[in-house]
C-alpha positions as CSV (number, residue, x, y, z in Angstrom):
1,X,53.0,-49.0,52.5
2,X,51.2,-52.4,52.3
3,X,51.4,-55.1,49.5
4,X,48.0,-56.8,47.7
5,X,48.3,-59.4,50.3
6,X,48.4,-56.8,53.8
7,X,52.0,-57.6,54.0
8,X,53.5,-54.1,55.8
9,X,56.6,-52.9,54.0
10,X,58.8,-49.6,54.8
11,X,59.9,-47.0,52.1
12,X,63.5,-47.6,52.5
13,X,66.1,-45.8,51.3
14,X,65.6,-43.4,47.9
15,X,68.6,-44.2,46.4
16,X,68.1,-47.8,47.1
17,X,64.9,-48.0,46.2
18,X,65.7,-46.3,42.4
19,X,67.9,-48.8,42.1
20,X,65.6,-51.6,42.7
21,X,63.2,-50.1,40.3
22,X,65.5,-49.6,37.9
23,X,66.4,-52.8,38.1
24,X,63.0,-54.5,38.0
25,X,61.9,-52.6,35.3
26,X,64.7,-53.6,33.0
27,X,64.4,-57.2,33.7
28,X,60.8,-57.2,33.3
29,X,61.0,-55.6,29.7
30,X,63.9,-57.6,28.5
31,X,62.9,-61.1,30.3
32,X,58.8,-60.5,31.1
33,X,57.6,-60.5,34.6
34,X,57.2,-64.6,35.1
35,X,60.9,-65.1,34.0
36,X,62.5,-62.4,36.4
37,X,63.6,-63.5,39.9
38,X,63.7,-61.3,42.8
39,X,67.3,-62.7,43.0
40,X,68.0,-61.4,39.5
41,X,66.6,-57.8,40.6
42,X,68.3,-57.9,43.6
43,X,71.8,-58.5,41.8
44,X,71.1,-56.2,39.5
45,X,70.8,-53.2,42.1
46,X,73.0,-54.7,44.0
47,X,71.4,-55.1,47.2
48,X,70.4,-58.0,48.8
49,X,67.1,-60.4,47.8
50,X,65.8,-59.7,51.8
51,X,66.1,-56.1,50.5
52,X,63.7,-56.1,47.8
53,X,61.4,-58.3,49.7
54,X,61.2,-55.5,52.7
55,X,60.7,-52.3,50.2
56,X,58.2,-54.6,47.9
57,X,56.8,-57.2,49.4
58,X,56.4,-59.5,46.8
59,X,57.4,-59.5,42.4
60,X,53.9,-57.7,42.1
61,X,54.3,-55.4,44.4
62,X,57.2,-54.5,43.0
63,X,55.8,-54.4,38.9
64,X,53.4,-51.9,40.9
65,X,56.5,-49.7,42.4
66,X,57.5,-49.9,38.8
67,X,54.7,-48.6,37.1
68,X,53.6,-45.8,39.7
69,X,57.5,-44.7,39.7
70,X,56.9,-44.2,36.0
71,X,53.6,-42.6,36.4
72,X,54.8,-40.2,39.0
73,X,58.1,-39.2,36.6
74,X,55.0,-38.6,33.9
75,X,53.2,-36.7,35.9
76,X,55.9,-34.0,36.8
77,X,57.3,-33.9,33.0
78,X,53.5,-33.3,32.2
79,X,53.0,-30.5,34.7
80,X,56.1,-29.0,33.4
81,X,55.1,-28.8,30.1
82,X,51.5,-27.3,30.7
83,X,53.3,-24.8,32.8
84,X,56.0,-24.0,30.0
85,X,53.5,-23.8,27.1
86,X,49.9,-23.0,28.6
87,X,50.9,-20.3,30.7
88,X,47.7,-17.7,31.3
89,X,49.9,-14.9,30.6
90,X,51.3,-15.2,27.7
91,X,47.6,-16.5,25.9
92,X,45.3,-14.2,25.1
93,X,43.6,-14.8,21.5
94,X,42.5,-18.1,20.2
95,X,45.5,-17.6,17.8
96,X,48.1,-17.8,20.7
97,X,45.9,-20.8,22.4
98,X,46.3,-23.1,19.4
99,X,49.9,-22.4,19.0
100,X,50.5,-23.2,22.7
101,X,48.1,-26.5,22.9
102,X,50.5,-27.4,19.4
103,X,53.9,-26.8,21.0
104,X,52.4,-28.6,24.2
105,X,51.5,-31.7,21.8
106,X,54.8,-31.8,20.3
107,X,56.8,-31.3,23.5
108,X,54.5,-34.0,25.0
109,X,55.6,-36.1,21.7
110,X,59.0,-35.8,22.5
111,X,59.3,-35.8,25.8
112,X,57.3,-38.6,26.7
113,X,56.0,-40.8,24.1
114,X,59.5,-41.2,23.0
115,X,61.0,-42.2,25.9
116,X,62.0,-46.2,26.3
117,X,61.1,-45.4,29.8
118,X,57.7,-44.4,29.1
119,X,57.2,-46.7,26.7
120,X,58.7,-49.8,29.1
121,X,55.9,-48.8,31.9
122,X,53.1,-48.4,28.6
123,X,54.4,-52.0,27.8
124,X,54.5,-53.3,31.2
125,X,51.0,-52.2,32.1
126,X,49.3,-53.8,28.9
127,X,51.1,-57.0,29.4
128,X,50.4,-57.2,33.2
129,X,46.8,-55.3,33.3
130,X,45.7,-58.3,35.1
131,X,48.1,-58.0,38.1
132,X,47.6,-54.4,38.5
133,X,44.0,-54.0,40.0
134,X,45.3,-50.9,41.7
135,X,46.0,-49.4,38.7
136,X,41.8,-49.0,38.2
137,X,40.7,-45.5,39.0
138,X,44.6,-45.0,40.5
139,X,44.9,-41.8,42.1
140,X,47.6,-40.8,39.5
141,X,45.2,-41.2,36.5
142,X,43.1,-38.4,38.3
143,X,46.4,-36.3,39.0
144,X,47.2,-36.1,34.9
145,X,43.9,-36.1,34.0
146,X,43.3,-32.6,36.1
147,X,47.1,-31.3,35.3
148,X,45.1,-30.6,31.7
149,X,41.8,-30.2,32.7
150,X,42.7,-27.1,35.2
151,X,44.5,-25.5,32.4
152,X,41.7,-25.8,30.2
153,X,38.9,-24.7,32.8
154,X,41.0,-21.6,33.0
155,X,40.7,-20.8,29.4
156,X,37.0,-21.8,29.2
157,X,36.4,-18.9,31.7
158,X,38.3,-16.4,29.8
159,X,36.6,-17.1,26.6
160,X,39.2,-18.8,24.4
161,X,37.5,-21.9,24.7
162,X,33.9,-23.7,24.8
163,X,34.1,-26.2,26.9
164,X,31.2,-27.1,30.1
165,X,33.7,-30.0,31.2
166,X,36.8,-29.7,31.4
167,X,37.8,-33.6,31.9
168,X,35.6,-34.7,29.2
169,X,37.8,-32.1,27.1
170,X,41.2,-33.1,28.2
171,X,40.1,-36.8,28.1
172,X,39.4,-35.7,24.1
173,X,42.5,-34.0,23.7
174,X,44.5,-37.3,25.1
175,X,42.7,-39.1,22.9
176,X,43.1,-36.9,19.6
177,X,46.8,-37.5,20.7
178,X,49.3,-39.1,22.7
179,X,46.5,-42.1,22.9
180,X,46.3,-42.1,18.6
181,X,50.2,-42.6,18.9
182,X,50.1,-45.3,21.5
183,X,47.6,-47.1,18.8
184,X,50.4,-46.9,16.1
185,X,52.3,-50.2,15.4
186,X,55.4,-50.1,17.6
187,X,57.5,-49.2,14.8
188,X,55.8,-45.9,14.0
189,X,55.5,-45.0,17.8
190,X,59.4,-44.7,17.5
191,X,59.6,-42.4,14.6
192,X,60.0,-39.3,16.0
193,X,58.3,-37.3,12.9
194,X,55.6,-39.2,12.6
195,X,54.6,-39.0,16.1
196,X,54.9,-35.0,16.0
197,X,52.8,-35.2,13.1
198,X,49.5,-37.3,15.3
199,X,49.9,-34.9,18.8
200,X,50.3,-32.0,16.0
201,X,47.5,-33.0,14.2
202,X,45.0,-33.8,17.4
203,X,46.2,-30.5,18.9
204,X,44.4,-28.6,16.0
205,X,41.7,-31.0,15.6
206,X,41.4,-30.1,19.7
207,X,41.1,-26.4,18.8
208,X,38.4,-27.2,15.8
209,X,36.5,-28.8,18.2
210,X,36.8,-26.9,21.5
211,X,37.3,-23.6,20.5
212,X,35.5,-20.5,20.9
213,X,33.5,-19.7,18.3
214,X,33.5,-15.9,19.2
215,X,35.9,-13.5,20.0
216,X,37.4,-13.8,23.8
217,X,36.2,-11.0,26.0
């Protein structure tokens, strides 16, 4: 891989490198990203400073191996949670879709929006926008965007639902959602009812919207 400034720098070892992560991100949330040195985040994981300089480059390559790491653990929670609760075989009436797209809300809820590590790479991102350019039109925005999207094509086709495009819908549903609860003052993003009660609530609202006004065929 390559850093913002062409700067080549190798993969490195896995367990080394979630360490240096793990590291980084930590310091970044409880110190910011100017007040971190790479010397502290070496320390930290316990590996040497020329370490973290060969896997990272540089402290914004690294807040970028920090936020992707996060978006890639997001992205495999997310696809097992469509696969859990939007499976095509067990959905077959609308009645069975909205129970499954509320479950999938809540899960989502619980799963990720209450996580400090989901919420450290939220925070990170909107306090560092600036340093991130790669994060505009990222290839792992697409990847969660059509982990949804798929699903709901799928049930389009059968009938349960009326939508002509799919991303537009699953961009609606993120937004009658887990985006609503990101807009909540940071204390109400923690409390675990409440945020049930928003991905609940923009589940059905979803299913108001999107779903098929006749019966499935």
């Amino acid at each position: 891989m390559a850093t913002g400034g062409g700067r080549t720098v190798r993969q490195g070892q896995a367990p080394k490198r979630a360490a240096i992560l793990a590291a980084a991100k930590e310091l970044f949330v409880r110190t910011g990203v100017e007040r971190t040195s790479m010397d502290a985040v070496a320390a930290l994981a316990g590996v040497s400073k020329r370490t973290v300089y060969d896997y990272y480059g540089d402290k914004r390559g690294l807040l970028l191996g920090v936020v992707e790491d996060a978006g890639e653990r997001a992205l495999a929670t997310l696809r097992e949670l469509v696969d859990e609760h939007l499976n095509p075989a067990d959905i077959r009436e609308p009645a069975d879709l909205e129970r499954a797209l509320t479950e999938l809300a809540a899960a989502l809820g619980r799963t990720l929006l209450l996580s400090s590590d989901y919420l450290a790479a939220v925070r990170l991102i909107n306090e560092n926008e600036a340093l991130l350019p790669e994060l505009e039109d990222h290839p792992l925005d697409e990847a969660h965007a059509r982990v949804l999207s798929d699903r709901i094509s799928h049930f389009a086709r059968v009938g349960l639902l009326d939508a002509d495009d799919p991303g537009l819908a699953a961009a609606h549903f993120h937004a009658l959602t887990a985006l609503r609860v990101l807009n909540e003052p940071p204390r109400r993003r923690t409390e675990a009812a409440h945020v049930r009660q928003i991905m609940t609530d923009g589940a059905r609202a979803f299913v108001r919207a999107y779903g098929a006004q006749g019966p499935a065929e």
